[in-house]
SERO-4910 file (N, C-alpha, C, O; in steps of 0.05 Angstrom, whole numbers):
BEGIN
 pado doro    nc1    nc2    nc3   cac1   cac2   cac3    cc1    cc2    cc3    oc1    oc2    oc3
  Unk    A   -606   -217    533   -578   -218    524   -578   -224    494   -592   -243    489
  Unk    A   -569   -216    477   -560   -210    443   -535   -229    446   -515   -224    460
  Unk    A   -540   -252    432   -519   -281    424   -515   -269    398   -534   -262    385
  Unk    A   -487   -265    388   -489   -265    355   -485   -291    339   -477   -313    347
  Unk    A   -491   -283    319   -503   -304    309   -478   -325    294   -480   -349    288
  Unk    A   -450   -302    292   -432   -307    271   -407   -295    289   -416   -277    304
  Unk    A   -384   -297    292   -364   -288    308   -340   -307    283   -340   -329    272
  Unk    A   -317   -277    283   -299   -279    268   -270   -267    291   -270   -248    307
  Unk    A   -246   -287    285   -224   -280    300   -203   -281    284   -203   -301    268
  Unk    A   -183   -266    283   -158   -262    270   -136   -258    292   -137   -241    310
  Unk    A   -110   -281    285    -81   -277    300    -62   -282    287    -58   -303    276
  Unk    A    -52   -268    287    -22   -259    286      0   -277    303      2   -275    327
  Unk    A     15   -294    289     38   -314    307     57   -300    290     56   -297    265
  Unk    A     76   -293    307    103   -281    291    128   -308    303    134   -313    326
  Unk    A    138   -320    280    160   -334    280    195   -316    288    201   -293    292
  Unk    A    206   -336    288    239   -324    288    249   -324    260    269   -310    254
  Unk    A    237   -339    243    250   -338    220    216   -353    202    198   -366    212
  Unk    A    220   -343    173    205   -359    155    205   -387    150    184   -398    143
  Unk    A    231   -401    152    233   -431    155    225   -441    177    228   -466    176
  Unk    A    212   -429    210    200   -439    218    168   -435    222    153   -448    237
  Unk    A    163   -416    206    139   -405    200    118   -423    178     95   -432    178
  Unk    A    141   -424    159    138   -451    137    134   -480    144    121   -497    131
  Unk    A    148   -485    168    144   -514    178    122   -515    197    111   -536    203
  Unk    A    117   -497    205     94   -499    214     68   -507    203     51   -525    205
  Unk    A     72   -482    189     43   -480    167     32   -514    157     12   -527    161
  Unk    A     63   -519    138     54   -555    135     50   -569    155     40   -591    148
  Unk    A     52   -567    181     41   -587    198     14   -580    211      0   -592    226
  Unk    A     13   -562    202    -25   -556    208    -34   -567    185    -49   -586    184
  Unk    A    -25   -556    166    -39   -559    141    -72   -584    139    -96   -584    137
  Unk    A    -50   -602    142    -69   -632    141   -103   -619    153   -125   -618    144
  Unk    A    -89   -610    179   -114   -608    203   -143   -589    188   -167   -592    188
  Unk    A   -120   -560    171   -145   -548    160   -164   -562    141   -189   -563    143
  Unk    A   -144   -575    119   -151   -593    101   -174   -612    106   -186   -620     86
  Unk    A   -182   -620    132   -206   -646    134   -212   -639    157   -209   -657    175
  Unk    A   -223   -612    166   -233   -602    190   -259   -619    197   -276   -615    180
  Unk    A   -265   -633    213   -293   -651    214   -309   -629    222   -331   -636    230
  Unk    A   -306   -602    224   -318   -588    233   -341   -568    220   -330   -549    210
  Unk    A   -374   -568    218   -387   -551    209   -398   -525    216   -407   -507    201
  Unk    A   -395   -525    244   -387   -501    261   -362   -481    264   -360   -466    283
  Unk    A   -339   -482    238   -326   -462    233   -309   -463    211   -309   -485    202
  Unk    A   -299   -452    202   -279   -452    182   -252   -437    191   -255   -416    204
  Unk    A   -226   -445    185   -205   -438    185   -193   -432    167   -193   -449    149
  Unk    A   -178   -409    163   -167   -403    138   -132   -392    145   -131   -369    153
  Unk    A   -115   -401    143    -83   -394    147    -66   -383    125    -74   -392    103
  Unk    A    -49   -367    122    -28   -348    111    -13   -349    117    -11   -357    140
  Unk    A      5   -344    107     36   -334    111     38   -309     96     32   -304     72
  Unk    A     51   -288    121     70   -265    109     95   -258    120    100   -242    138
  Unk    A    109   -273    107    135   -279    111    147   -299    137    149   -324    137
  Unk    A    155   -281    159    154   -310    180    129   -305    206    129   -314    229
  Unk    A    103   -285    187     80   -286    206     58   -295    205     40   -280    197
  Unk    A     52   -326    216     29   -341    209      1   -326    215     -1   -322    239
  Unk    A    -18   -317    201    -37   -304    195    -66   -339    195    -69   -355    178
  Unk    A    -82   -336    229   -106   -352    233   -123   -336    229   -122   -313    235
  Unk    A   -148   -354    211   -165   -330    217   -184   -359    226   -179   -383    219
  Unk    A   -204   -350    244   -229   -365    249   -254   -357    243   -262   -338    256
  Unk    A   -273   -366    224   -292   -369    232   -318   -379    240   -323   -398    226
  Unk    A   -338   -374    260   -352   -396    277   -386   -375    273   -396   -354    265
  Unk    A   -388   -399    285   -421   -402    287   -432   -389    317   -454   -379    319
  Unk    A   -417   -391    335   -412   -387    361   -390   -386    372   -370   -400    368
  Unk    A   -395   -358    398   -363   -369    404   -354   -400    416   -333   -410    410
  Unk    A   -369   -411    430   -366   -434    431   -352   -451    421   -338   -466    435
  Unk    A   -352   -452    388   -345   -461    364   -317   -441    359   -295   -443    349
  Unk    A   -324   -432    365   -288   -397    359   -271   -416    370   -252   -427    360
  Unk    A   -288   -417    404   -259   -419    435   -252   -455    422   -228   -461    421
  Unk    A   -268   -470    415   -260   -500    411   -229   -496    384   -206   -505    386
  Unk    A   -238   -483    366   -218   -479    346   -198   -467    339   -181   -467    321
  Unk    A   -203   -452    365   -179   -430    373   -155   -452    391   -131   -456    388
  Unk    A   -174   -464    410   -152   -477    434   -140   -506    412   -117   -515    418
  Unk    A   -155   -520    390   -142   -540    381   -121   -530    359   -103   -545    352
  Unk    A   -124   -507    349    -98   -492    331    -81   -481    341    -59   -478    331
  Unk    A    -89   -472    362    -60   -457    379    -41   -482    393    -16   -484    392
  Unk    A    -63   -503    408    -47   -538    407    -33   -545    390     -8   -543    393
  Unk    A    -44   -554    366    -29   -562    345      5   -542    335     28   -548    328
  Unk    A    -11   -514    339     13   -489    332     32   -496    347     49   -507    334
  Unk    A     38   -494    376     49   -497    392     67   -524    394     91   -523    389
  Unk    A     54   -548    399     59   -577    389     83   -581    360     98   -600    355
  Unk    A     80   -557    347     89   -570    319    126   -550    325    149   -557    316
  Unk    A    118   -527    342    137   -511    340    158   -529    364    182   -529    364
  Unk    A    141   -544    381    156   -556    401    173   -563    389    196   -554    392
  Unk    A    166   -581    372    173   -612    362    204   -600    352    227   -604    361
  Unk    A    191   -583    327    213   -574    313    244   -565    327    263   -567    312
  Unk    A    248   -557    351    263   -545    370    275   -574    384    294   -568    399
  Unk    A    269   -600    384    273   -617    390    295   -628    378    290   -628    354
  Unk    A    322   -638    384    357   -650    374    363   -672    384    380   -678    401
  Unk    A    344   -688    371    365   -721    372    386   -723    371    404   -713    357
  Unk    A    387   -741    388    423   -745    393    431   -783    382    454   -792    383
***
């Protein structure tokens, strides 16, 4: 079986609007900023209201771990946002 050695992933999150595309982005932000992680790198964009992940890993191993804690966090942040105190 052929393991590669390097595995690269790119997604595409399309927002409803840029202001929630934007609020997003800053609440990952931190997470890319002090990744404890030396098994991948993360790199994020914005084009317009479409958050642009890219990953890359050492293994997929390392992909699937950084994939499932960014799409958490993604998800988590968009919750939040949709949330109306009363």
């Amino acid at each position: 079986m052929n393991i590669p050695e390097h595995v690269k992933a790119e997604f595409k999150i399309e927002f409803e609007n840029l202001l929630d595309a934007e609020t997003v982005l800053r609440s990952i932000e931190p997470e890319i900023q002090s990744s404890p992680s030396n098994r991948s790198s993360v790199s994020v964009n914005l084009d317009r209201n479409v958050l642009n992940l890219v990953i890359d890993a050492r293994d997929v191993p390392s992909l699937r771990a950084s994939l499932n804690s960014y799409l958490r966090w993604i998800i988590l942040s968009s919750d939040v946002k949709k949330l109306k105190i009363n």
